[in-house]
LOMAR-668232 format. One record per residue (C-alpha): x, y, z. Coordinates in steps of 0.2 Angstrom, whole numbers, padded with zeros to 4 digits, always signed. Layout:
BEGIN
XYZ
...
***
This chain:
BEGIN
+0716+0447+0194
+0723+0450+0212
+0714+0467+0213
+0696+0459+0204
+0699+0447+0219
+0700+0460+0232
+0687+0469+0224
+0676+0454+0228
+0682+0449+0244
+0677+0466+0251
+0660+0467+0243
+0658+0450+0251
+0663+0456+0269
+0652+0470+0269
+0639+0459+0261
+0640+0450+0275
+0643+0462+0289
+0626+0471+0283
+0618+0453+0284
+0625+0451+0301
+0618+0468+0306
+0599+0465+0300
+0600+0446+0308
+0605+0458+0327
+0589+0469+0324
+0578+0456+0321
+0584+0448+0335
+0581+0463+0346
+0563+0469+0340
+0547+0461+0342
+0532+0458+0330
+0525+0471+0340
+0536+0482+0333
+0532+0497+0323
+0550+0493+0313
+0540+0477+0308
+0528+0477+0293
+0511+0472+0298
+0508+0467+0282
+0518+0453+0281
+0513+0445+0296
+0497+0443+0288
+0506+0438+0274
+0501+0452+0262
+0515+0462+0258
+0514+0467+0239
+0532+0469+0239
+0533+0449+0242
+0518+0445+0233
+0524+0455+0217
+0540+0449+0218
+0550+0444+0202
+0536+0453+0190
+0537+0467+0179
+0530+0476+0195
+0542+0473+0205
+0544+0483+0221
+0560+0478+0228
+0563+0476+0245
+0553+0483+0259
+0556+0498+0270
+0551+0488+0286
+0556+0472+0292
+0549+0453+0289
+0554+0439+0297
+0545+0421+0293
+0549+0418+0313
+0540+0434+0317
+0524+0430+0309
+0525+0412+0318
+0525+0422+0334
+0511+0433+0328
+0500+0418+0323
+0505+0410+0340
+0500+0427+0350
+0485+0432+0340
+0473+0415+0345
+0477+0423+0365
+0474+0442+0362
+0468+0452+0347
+0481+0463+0340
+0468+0471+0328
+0486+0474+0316
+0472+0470+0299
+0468+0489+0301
+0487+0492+0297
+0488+0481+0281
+0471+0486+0277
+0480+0504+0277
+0495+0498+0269
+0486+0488+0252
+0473+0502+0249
+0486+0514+0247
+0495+0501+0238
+0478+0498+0223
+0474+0517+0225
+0491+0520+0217
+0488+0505+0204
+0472+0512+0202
+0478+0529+0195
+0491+0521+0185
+0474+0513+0176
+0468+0529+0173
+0481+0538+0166
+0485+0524+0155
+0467+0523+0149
+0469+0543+0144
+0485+0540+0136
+0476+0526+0124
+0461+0538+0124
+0473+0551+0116
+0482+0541+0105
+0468+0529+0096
+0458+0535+0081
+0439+0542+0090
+0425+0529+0086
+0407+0531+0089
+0398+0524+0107
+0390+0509+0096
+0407+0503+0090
+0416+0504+0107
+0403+0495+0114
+0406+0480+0104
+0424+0482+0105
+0423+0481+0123
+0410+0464+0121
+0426+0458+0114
+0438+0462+0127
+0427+0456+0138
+0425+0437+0132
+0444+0438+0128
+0446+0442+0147
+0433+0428+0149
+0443+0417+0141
+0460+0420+0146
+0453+0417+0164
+0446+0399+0160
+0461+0395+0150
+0471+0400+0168
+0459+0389+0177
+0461+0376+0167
+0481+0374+0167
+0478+0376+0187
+0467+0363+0188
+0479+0350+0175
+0492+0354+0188
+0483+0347+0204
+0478+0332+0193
+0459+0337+0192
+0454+0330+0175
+0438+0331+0176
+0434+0349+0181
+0448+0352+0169
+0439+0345+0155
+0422+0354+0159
+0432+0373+0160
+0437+0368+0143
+0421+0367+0137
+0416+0384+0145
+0430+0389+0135
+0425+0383+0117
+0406+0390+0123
+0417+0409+0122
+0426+0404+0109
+0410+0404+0099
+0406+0419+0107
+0421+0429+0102
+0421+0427+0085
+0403+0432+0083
+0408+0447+0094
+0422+0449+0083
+0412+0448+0066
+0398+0462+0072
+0413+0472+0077
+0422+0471+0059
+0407+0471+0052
+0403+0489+0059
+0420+0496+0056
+0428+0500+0042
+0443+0487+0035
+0458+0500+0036
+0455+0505+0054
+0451+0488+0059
+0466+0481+0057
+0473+0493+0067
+0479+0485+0084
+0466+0492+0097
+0472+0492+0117
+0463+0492+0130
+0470+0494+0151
+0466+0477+0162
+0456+0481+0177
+0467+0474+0190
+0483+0473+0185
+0484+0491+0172
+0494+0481+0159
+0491+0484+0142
+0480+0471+0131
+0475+0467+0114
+0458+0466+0104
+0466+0453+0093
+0477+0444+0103
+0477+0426+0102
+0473+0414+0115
+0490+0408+0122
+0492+0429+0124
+0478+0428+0134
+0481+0411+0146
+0499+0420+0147
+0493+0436+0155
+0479+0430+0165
+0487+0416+0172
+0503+0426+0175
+0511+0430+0191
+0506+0448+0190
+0487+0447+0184
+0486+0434+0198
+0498+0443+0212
+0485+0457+0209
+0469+0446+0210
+0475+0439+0227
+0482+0457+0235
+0463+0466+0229
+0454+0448+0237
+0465+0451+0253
+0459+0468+0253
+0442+0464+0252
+0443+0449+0267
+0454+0465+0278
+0440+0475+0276
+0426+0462+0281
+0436+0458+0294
+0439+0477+0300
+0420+0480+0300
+0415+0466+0309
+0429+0469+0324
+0422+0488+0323
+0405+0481+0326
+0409+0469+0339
+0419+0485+0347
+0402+0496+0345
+0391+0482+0351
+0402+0481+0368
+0402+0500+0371
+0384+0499+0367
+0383+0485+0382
+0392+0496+0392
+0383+0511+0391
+0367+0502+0394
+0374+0494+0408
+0378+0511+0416
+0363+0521+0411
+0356+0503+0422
+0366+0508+0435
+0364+0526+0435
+0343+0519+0434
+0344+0510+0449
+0351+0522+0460
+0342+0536+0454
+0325+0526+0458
+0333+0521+0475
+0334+0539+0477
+0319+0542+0471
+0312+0528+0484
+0320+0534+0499
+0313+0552+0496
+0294+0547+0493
+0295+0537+0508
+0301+0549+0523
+0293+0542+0536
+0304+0522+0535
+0318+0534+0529
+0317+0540+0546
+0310+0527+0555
+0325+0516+0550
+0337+0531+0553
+0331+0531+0571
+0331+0513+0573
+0350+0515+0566
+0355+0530+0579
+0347+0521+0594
+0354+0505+0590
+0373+0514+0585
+0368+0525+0604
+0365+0507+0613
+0380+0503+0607
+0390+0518+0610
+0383+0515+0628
+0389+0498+0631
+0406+0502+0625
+0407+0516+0635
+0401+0508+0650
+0411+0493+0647
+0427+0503+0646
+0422+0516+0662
+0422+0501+0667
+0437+0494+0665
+0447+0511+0667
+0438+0508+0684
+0446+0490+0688
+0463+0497+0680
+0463+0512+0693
+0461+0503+0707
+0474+0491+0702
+0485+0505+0700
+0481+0514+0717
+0482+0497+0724
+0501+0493+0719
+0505+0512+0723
+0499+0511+0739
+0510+0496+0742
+0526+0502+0733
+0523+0519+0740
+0523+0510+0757
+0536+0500+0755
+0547+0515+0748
+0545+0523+0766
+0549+0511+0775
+0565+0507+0764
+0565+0525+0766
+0564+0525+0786
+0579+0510+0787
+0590+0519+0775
+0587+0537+0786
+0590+0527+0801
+0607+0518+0794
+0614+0533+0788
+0611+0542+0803
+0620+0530+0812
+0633+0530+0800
+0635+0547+0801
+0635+0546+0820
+0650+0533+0820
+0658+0544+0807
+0657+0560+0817
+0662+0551+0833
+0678+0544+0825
+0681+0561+0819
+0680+0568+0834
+0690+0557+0843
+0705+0557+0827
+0704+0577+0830
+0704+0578+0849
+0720+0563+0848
+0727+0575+0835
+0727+0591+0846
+0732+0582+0861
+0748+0576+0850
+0751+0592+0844
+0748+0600+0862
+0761+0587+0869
+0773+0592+0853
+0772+0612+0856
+0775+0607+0875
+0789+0600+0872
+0796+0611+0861
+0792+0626+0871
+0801+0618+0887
+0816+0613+0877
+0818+0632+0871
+0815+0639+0887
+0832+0630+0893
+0841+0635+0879
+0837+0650+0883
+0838+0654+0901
+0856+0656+0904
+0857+0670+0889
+0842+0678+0897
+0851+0680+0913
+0865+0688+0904
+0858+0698+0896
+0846+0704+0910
+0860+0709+0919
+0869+0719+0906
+0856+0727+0903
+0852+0730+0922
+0871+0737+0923
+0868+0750+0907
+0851+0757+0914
+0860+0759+0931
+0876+0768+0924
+0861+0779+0913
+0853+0784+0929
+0869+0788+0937
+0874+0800+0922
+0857+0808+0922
+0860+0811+0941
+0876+0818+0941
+0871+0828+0925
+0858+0836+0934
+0868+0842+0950
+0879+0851+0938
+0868+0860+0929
+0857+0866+0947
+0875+0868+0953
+0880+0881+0938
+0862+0888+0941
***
């Protein structure tokens, strides 16, 4: 029991986690979306309409959302989304298919059932018909009991005793034209809209079953749409031609117009040129002026210009002439102070090498003396040797 309960649990979860998932992307997309069945904002879709029948289609590849369509039906009265070409798309597809299950069924019976002459199927098929006939009022009818319309009701059920009648005449031509062992055979025959099988002796309350069904009618309401979608696709495609039409007329107009203005301008030379000579003297003139206007003014701006040259040039020379002056005074009072720090300089120094020179000469003036003499004495006693050297030697000779 735990493990059934687990079991469960976790089918639940990803139940809802899957749930969850859808619920995000319907929230992120748009019915604009290409995710988004077009269909089923035009509320269409055979996969809702069939829902619950033997024909059931299941769930759809592509998304529907109530709250979608709401927006659609809000959007479309502003702009045209033009999304009946899609579902028109979408439910031929859908009865081409149904179409060609109608076929092959209709070979299958073809096959099977015992081959009778054109004159007997064509009373058979006189009985399908008012059995169709039949079941249809008798749909009608229980329609109209349900929204309390008596009256109308009442008058379908005599349209139905009226087919009634009909039937069994139909019905005693038919038996009486075929023999009794192969009439009691069960003949079949295909419905036209929905493919499902149908009997040749099948009572009433068979008949008010199928053609009042879910499917019969699911399949009258999806061929009906189909029908309203194609209307409705022609008359936009019309409206679409008719503007294009208006459109091209309007610029073959155009293209008229200017090839008559053209035309105009080239059988008429002479005001061709008469007004393009108006236009160049007129545009000359007022070239003129402009030019005149500015020379002009250049003029008045030159003379301005010159004007405060003149005056700044002026007043930059005599700025000029003051600042030559002051700086050559400057530079004579800075020469002369020069002059003056040098010639103190070199009398100071003169003064200090004076000074000096004396002081040395009295240091050394004693020493020279001395030395003086000694060196008087040595060149004396030299002079005395040479002397006496010389006598001996012309002495010897």
């Amino acid at each position: 029991m735990l493990c059934i309960q687990e079991e469960s649990n976790g089918r639940n979860g990803r139940w809802c986690s899957v749930e969850a998932l859808r619920d995000t992307t319907r929230q992120r997309i748009k019915f604009s979306d290409d995710r988004v069945c077009k269909s089923h904002l035009l509320n269409c879709c055979p996969h809702d309409v069939l829902s619950g029948t033997r024909m059931d289609l299941g769930e759809c590849l592509k998304v529907h959302d109530l709250a979608l369509r709401a927006d659609y039906e809000i959007a479309s009265k502003e702009q045209d989304f033009f999304f009946e070409l899609d579902a028109m798309d979408h439910l031929q597809s859908f009865i081409a298919d149904c179409d060609r299950r109608t076929e092959v069924a209709k070979k299958r019976l073809a096959e099977t059932q015992e081959e009778i002459s054109a004159e007997v199927a064509a009373k058979a098929e006189r009985v399908h018909e008012l059995n169709e006939e039949i079941g249809k009022l008798l749909a009608k009818v229980e329609q109209l009991g349900a929204d309390g319309n008596v009256e109308e009701s009442q008058k379908v059920m005599d349209e139905v005793e009226k087919a009634r009648a009909k039937k069994r005449e139909a019905e005693e031509v038919y038996r009486n034209s075929m023999p009794a062992s192969s009439f009691q055979q069960q003949k079949l025959r295909v419905c036209e809209v929905c493919s499902a099988y149908l009997g040749l002796h099948d009572n009433d309350r068979r008949l008010a079953d199928h053609f009042g069904g879910k499917l019969h009618l699911g399949f009258i309401e999806i061929r009906e749409k189909l029908e309203e979608l194609r209307r409705v696709v022609a008359d936009k495609q019309e409206k679409r031609n008719q503007e294009r039409l208006k459109r091209r007329e309007e610029r073959e107009k155009e293209e008229r117009e200017k090839l008559r203005r053209s035309r105009s301008h080239s059988k008429n030379p002479r005001r061709s040129r008469s007004r393009d000579r108006r236009r160049h003297r007129s545009r000359s003139a007022s070239r003129e002026r402009k030019r005149r206007t500015r020379s002009k003014s250049r003029e008045k701006r030159h003379r301005h210009r010159s004007r405060s040259n003149s005056r700044s040039r002026s007043r930059s020379h005599q700025r000029s002439r003051h600042s030559s002056r002051d700086r050559s005074r400057e530079r004579k009072k800075r020469s002369s102070k020069e002059r003056s720090s040098r010639d103190k300089e070199r009398s100071r120094d003169h003064d200090r090498t004076s000074r000096d020179k004396d002081r040395s000469s009295r240091e050394r003036s004693p020493r020279d003396n001395k030395d003086r003499k000694r060196s008087y004495e040595s060149a004396n006693g030299r002079s005395e040797d040479r002397r006496s050297s010389e006598e001996r030697e012309a002495g010897e000779i």
